[in-house]
C-alpha positions as CSV (number, residue, x, y, z in Angstrom):
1,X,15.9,-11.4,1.4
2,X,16.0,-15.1,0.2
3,X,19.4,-15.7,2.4
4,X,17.3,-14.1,5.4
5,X,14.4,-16.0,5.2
6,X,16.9,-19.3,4.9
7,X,18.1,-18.6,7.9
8,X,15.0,-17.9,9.6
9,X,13.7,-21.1,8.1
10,X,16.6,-23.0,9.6
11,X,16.7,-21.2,13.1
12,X,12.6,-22.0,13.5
13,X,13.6,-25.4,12.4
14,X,16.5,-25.8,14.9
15,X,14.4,-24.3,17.6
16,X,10.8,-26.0,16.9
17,X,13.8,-29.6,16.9
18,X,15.2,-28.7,20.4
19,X,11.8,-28.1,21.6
20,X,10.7,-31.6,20.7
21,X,13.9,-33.4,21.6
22,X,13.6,-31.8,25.3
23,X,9.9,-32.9,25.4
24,X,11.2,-36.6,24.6
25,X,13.8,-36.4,26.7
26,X,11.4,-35.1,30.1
27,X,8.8,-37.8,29.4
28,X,11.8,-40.2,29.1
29,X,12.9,-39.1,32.4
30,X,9.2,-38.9,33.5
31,X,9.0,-42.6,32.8
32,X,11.9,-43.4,34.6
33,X,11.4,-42.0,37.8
34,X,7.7,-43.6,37.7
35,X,9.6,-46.9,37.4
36,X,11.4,-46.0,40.6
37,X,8.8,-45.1,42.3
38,X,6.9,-48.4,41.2
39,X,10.0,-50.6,42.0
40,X,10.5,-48.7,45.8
41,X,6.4,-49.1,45.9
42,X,6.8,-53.4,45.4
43,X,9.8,-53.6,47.9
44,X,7.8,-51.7,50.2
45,X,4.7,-54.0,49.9
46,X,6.3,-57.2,48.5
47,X,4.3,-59.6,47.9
48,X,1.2,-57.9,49.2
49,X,0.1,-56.1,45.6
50,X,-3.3,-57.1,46.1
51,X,-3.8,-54.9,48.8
52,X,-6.0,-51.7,48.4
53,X,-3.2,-49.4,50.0
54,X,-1.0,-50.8,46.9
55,X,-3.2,-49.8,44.6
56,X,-4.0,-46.9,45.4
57,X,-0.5,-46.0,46.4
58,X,0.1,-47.2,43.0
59,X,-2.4,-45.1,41.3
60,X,-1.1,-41.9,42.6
61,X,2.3,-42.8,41.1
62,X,0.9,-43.1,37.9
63,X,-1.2,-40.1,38.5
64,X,2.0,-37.6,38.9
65,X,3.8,-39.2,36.3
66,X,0.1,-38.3,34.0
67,X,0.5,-34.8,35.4
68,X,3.5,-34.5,34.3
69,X,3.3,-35.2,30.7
70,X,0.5,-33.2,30.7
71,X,2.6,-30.1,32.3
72,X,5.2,-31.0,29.3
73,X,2.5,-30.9,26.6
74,X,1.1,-27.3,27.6
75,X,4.3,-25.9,28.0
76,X,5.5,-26.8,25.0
77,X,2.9,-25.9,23.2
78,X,2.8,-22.8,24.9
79,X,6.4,-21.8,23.7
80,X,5.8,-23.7,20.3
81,X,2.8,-21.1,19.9
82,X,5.1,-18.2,21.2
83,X,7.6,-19.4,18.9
84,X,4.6,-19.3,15.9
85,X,3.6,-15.8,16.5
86,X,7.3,-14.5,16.8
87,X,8.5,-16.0,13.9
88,X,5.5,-14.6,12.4
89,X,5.9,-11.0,13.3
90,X,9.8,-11.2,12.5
91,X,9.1,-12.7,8.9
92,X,6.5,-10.2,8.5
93,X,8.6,-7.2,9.6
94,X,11.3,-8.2,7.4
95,X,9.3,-8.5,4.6
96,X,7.2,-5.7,5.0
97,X,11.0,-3.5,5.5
98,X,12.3,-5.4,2.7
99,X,9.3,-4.1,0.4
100,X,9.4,-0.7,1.7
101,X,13.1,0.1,1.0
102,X,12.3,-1.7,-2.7
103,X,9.0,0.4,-2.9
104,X,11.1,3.5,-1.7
105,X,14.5,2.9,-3.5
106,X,11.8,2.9,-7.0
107,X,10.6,6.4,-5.4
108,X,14.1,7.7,-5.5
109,X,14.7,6.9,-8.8
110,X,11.7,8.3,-10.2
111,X,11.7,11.6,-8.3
112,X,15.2,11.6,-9.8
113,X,14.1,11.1,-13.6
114,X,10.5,12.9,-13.0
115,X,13.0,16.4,-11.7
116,X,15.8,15.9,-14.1
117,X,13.1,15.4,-17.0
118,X,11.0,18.8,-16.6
119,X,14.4,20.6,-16.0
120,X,16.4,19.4,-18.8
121,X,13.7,20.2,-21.3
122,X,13.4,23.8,-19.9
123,X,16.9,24.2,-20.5
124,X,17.0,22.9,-23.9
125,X,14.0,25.0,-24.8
126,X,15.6,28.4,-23.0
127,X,19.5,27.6,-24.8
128,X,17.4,27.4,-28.4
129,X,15.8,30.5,-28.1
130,X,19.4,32.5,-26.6
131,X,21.4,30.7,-29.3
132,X,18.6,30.4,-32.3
133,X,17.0,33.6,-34.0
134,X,13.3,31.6,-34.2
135,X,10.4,33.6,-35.2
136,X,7.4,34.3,-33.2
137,X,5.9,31.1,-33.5
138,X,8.8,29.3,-32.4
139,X,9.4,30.8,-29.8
140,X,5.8,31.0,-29.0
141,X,6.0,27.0,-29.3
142,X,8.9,26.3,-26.9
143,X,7.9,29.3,-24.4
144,X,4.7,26.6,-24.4
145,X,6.7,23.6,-23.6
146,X,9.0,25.1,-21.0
147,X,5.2,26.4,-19.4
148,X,4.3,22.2,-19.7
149,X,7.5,21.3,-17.9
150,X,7.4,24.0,-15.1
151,X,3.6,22.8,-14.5
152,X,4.6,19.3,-14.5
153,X,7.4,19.9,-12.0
154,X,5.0,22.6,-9.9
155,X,2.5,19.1,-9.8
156,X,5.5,16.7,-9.0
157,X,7.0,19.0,-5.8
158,X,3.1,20.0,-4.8
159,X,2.5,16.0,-4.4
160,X,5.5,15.3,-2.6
161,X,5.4,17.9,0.2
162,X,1.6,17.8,0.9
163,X,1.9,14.0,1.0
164,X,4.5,14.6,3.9
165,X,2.4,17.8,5.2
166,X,-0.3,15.3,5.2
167,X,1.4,12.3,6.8
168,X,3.0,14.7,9.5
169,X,-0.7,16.3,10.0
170,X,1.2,19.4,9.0
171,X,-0.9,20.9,6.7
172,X,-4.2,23.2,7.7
173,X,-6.6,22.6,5.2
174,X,-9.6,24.9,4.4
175,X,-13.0,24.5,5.2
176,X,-14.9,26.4,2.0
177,X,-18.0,26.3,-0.2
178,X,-16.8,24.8,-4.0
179,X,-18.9,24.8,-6.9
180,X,-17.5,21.4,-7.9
181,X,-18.5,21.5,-11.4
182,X,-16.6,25.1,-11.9
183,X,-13.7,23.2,-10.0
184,X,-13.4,20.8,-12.3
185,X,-13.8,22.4,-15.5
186,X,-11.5,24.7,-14.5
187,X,-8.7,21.9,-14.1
188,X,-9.6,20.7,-17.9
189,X,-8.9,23.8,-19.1
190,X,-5.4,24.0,-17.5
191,X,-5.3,20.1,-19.1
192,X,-6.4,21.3,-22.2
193,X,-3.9,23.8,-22.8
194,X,-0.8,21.4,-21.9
195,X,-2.4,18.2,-23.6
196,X,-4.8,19.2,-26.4
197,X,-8.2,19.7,-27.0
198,X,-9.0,15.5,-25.8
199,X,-11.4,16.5,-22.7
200,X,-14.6,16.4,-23.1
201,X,-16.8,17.7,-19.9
202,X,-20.5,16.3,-19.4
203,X,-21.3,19.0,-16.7
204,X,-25.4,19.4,-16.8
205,X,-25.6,19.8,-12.8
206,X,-24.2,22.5,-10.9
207,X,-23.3,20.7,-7.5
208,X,-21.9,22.4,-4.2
209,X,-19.6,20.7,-1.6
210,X,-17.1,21.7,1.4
211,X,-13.8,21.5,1.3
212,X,-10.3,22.5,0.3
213,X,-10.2,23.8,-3.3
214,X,-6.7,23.5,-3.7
215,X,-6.5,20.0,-2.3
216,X,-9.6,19.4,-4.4
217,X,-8.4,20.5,-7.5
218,X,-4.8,18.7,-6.7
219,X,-6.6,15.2,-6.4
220,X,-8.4,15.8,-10.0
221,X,-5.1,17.0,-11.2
222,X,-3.6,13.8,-10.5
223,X,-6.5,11.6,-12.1
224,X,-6.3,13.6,-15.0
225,X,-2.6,12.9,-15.3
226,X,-3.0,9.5,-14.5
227,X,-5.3,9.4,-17.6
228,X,-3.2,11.2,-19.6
229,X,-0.1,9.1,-19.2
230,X,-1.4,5.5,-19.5
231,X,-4.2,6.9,-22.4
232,X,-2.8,6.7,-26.2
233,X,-2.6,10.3,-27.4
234,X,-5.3,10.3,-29.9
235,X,-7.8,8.9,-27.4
236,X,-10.6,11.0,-25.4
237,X,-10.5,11.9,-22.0
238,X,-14.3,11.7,-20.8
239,X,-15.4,13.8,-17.6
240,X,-18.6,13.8,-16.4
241,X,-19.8,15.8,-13.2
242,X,-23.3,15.1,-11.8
243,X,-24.9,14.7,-8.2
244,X,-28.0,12.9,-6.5
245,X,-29.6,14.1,-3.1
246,X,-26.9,13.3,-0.7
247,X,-23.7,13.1,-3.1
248,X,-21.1,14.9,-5.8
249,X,-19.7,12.5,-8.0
250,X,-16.8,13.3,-10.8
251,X,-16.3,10.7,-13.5
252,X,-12.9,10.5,-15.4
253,X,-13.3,7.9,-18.2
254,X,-9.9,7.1,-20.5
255,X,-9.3,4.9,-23.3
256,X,-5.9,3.5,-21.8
257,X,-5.1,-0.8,-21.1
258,X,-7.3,-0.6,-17.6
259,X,-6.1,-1.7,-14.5
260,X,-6.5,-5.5,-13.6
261,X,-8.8,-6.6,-11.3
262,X,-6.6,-7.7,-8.3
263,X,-4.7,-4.3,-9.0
264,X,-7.4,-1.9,-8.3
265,X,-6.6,-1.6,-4.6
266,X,-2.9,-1.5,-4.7
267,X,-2.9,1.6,-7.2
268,X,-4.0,3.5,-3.6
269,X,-1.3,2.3,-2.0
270,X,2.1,4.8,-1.5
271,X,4.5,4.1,-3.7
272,X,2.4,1.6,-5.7
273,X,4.5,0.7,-9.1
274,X,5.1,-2.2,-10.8
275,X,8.1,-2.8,-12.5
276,X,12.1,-1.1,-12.2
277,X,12.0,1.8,-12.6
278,X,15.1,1.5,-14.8
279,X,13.4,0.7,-17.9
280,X,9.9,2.0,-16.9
281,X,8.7,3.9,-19.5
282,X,5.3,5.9,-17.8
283,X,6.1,8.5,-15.9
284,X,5.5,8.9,-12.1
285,X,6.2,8.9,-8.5
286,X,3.7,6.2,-7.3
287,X,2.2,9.1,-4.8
288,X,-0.5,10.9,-7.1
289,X,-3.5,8.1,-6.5
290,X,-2.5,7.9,-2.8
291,X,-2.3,11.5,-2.2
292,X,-5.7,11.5,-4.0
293,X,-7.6,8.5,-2.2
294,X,-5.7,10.8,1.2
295,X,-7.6,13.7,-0.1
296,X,-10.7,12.4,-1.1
297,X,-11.2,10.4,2.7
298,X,-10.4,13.2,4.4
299,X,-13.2,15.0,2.6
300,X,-15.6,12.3,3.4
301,X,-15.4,10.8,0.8
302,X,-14.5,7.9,-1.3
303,X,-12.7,7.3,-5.3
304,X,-13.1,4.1,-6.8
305,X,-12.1,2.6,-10.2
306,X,-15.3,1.7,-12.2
307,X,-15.4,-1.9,-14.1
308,X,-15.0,-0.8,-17.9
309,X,-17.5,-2.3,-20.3
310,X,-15.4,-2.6,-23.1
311,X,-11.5,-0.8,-22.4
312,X,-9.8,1.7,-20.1
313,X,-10.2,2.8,-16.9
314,X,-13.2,5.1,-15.2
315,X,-12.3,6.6,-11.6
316,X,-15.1,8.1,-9.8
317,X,-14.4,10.6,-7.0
318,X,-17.5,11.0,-4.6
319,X,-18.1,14.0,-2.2
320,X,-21.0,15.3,-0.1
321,X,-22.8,17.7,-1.2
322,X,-23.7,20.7,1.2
């Protein structure tokens, strides 16, 4: 990137150089011909410069030759303005590629660790109980786990093909009545039986919206994970679900770092992670909060991060009530 953006440095130099050099060189030229035209305008008058037909002969000389540099001026800044914008849009396109195959390349590789992960642990926990006479509880223990990893994976593959259903404008969504509140408990008690018992639901209002339960429930899912895997473990996991007259709104309050300030746009974005994904140590495809903001808009809707008054992180998905 640095080597292209040398040489399209030096090209714009070279071209924004020639440019300037044939402007000089015209108005030279310019100048020389007027000087023609003056010394052919004396030998036709001679000594007779006083005259009126002279000077006005004379003045229309030096009118062209103002014409002229004029005529070079606006040209050239026409082209230097072409010039401008084109270099603009090429910098920009190869900028915006060059972040896109960086943004995707860190996709790749966690896709790769996020489905090798789930998988590997499965197969550890199924090869213990073939090769290892456990007792009940064991086996209870590590049928549990391998449940985990299968849900995580389900979440992981779910995300990545409705993102491209979605995208592609593939996927026929469902136009039903939700009991919100229902919805939403109902995806801390999946949480609470992979995680813990560190949800706690504030759910006083039984609110009503339209919509896609299964895309619903997916977009909670993945703020729910989100809190889950930037939250210490022994934290609480806050939910609160409550409505005015036009609006459903669902809280999710953890007790992670946050999310800075000038990053509380970009975690919408596809793809959005920071760092390499070599030694990342959160796990995650950068696609749950975009699927989710996708979901939530398409819902009419809107999910915003909520400035913390001491620590952590509070999104708030709102939906319209019916």
């Amino acid at each position: 990137m640095k080597r292209i953006s040398l040489l399209h440095f030096m090209l714009f130099f070279y071209v924004v150089a020639a440019l300037v050099f044939w402007g000089i060189s015209l108005e030279k030229q310019s100048q020389l011909l007027f000087n023609k035209e003056q010394q052919l305008l004396l030998v036709e008058y001679k000594n007779q410069t006083h005259t009126i037909a002279f000077q006005q002969q004379l003045q229309q000389i030096e009118n062209k030759r103002d014409r002229r540099t004029k005529q070079y001026i606006a040209e050239g800044s026409t082209f230097l303005i072409v010039i401008l914008i084109g270099a603009t849009v090429v910098f920009s396109f190869y900028s915006r590629t060059n972040r896109l195959n960086k943004q995707q390349n860190n996709f790749m590789l966690a896709v790769t660790h996020e489905l090798k992960s789930p998988l590997a642990a499965i197969k550890l926990n199924l090869e213990t109980l073939e090769k290892r006479n456990l007792d009940s509880d064991q086996q209870k223990l590590l049928l549990q786990r391998s449940v985990t990893e299968s849900n995580r994976l389900n979440d992981l593959c779910n995300n990545m093909l409705l993102a491209s259903q979605i995208e592609g404008k593939q996927y026929q969504s469902v136009q039903e009545k939700i009991i919100f509140s229902d919805l939403v408990a109902q995806s801390i008690q999946q949480f609470s039986s992979r995680f813990g018992n560190r949800f706690t639901l504030d759910s006083a209002t039984t609110c009503s919206i339209l919509g896609d339960a299964f895309l619903i429930q997916l977009a909670v899912h993945n703020i729910l994970d989100n809190a889950v895997k930037y939250a210490p473990a022994a934290t609480n996991i806050a939910i609160r679900v409550y409505a005015d007259e036009q609006w459903a709104y669902c809280s999710i309050a953890d007790e992670g770092e946050g999310i800075a300030a000038e990053e509380q746009q970009e975690v919408f974005k596809k793809f959005y992670r920071i760092g390499n994904e070599q030694v990342r140590k959160k796990k995650g495809t950068g696609l749950g909060l975009y699927l989710t903001k996708k979901i939530i808009v398409q819902h009419k809707g809107s999910i915003y991060l909520k400035e913390p008054s001491e620590k952590g992180c509070t999104f708030i998905i709102k939906l319209p009530l019916v």
